[in-house]
Structures are given as structure tokens and as C-alpha cells.
N, C-alpha and C positions, 0 to 999 in steps of 0.2 A: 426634202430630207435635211438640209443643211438648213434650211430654216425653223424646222422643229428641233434639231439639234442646238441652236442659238439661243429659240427659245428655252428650253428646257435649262440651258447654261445659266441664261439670266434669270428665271424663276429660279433658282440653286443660289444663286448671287442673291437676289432681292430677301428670302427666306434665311438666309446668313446674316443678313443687315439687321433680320430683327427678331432673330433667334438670343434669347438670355446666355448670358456668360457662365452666371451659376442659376443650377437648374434648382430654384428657389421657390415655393410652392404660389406666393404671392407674386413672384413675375410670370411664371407661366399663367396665372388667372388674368395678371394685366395682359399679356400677347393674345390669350384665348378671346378677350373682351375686341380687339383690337380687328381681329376677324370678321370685318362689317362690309368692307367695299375698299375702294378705291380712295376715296377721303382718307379712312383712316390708315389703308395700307402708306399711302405717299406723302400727306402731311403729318397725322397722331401718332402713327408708330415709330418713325424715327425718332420724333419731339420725346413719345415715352421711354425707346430704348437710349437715350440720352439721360434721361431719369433715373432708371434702373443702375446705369452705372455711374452713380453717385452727384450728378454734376446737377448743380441746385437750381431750381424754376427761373432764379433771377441771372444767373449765370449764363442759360440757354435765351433768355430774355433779351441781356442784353446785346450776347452773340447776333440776336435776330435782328434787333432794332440797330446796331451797327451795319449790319448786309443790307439793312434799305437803305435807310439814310446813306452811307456810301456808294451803297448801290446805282445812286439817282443823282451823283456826282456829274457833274453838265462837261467835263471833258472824257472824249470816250479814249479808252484805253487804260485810263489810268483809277479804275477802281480795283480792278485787282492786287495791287498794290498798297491802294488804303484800306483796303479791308486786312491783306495779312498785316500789314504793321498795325493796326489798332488791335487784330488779335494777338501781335506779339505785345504791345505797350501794357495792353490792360487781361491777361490772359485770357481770352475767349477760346473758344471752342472755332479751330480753327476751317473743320472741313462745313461744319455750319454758319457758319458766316459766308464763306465761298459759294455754297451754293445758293444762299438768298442772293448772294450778289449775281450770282446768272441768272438764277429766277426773274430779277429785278431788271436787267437789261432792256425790255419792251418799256418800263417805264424811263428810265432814262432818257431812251430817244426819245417820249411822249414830252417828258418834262426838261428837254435841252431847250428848246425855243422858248416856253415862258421865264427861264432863268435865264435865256439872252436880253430878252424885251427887259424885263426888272432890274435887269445890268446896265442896260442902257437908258433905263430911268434916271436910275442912283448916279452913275454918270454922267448924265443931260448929254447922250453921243446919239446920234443921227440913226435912225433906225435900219438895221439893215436887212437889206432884200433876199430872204430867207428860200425863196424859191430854187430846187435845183437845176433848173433853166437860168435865170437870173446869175446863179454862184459860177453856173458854167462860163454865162458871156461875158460875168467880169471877168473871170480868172484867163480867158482867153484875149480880150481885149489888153490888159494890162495885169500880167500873172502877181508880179511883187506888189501891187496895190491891192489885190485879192488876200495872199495867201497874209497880208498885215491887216487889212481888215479882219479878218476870220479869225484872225489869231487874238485880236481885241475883244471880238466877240467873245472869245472863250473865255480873255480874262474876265471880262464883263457878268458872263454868266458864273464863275467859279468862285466871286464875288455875292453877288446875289445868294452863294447857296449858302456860302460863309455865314450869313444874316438871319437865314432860315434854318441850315441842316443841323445844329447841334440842338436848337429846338425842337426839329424834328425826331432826331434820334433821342433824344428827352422825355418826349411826350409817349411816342412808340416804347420805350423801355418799361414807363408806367402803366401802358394799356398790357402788354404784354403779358408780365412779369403776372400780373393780376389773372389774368388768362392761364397764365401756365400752372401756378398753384393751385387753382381749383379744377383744374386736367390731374394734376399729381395728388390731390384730396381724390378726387372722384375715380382714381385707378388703388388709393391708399398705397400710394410711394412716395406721400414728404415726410410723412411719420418714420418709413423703413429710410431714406436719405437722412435724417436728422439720426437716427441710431445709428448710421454708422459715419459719421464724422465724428 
């Protein structure tokens, strides 16, 4: 019972998320279209109720392409952080940027060790032994020559991303932004966003 109660709370929350603010004849037809599955309940309909209320294709674009590219930042901890300040520096959309950056989280650990390694290229530093057996037995043999390795490593990799990530979020902004206008053509919401700016 308390699970179908939960339920019901969060289908109430989720139907709120992408319920129109003004009941406007051409957003209720974009929500109604939006009614397909699961795709579009969790990634199209938010991207569209972001549309709806005025905030333009390139603006959620480049919202998006900042939450990866930050996202995939090779020190953990500290994406949350760069994500709200580049939503505060360049005003983005801030609970979209946040949430690609925890979407994006499985890639960051996928892409911390290659932006170790390309750190320790560009550096010419001694590769190191990535394994957490390995990171254990140093750290227990000799803890302060671990915890200075490791902390090299991160500079090593936060470097590497230096070289890559603003090209990344570059590139992602162009692919996106292209994407999102023909989403807001195909719903006709950049026509209704251009009249009311």
C-alpha cells in the first residue's frame, strides 16, 4: 500500500514536470504528441517543457553540452561545482546542466583512467598502476608516497581534459543545438519562442 502510494505521488510529480504553465492550445498538442513511451516521457519532454517556457534551442544546448563536458571532468567530486558556476558565469539553465552531470557520472569513471594515461603522456611521468589491489598495496606500504602519486595523477588527468574538454563542449554545443531546433520545428515551438521574445 505504501508503495502504490509512492507511486501515485511520483506519477503526480512526474505529470507536474511536464504539465504547460499556460494552457495554450499549441503546447497542450506538443505534451499530447510527447505521450509515446518512455524516451520521450524522460529525455523529449523535459527538453520540450524547457521550450515551452521560452528558453531557446541553443540556450538548452548549450546547458547540455556543459553537463557532459563537465560532467566527464577526471577529478571526482568536483563536477558539481563546475557545472553550477559555468551555469552561473554564462547563465544556463541550471537544474539541466545538474542533472546531465549525474546522468554523466558512469562516464566520468569510464573516462578518468584514459585522461590519467594522456596526462602522463604529455608529462612523460611513469605510468601508474591503476589497479585497486595495486593503489591498495601502495597506499599501505608507504601511504604519503600513494596519496602524492594519486594526487599527480589527477593533476595529470585534469590537464589532459584541459586539451580536450572545451573542444568537447564546442563540438557537443554544435551537434546539439542542431538537434534541439529541429525537435522545436517538429513540435512548432521556435516560431511561438521567437514571438514571444
Amino acid at each position: 500500500m505504501l508503495h502504490s502510494r509512492g507511486r501515485r505521488h511520483i506519477q503526480r510529480h512526474e505529470i507536474l514536470l511536464v504539465t504547460p504553465v499556460v494552457n495554450h492550445p499549441l503546447r497542450m498538442s506538443a505534451y499530447r504528441a510527447l505521450d509515446r513511451g518512455f524516451f520521450h516521457r524522460r529525455l523529449i519532454a523535459p527538453i520540450v517543457a524547457l521550450l515551452t517556457q521560452g528558453i531557446t534551442p541553443e540556450k538548452i544546448a548549450l546547458s547540455l553540452a556543459f553537463g557532459i563536458g563537465l560532467g566527464v571532468f577526471p577529478v571526482l567530486g568536483s563536477t558539481t561545482i563546475l557545472c553550477a558556476a559555468a551555469a552561473l558565469i554564462f547563465g544556463l539553465n541550471m537544474p539541466a546542466i545538474q542533472l546531465v552531470n549525474y546522468l554523466i557520472y558512469p562516464l566520468q569513471l569510464i573516462f578518468m583512467v584514459p585522461f590519467i594515461r594522456l596526462g602522463e603522456i604529455l608529462f612523460r611521468a611513469a605510468p601508474l598502476p591503476l589497479s585497486l589491489a595495486q593503489m591498495l598495496g601502495m597506499a599501505r606500504t608507504n601511504f604519503p608516497r600513494a596519496f602524492s602519486a594519486l594526487w599527480l595523477a589527477g593533476v595529470h588527468a585534469a590537464t589532459a581534459w584541459l586539451l580536450i574538454g572545451p573542444l568537447l563542449i564546442f563540438l557537443l554545443y554544435l551537434a546539439l543545438s542542431r538537434v534541439l531546433r529541429q525537435v522545436a520545428d517538429s513540435y512548432g515551438l521556435r516560431k511561438k519562442t521567437a514571438e514571444m521574445s
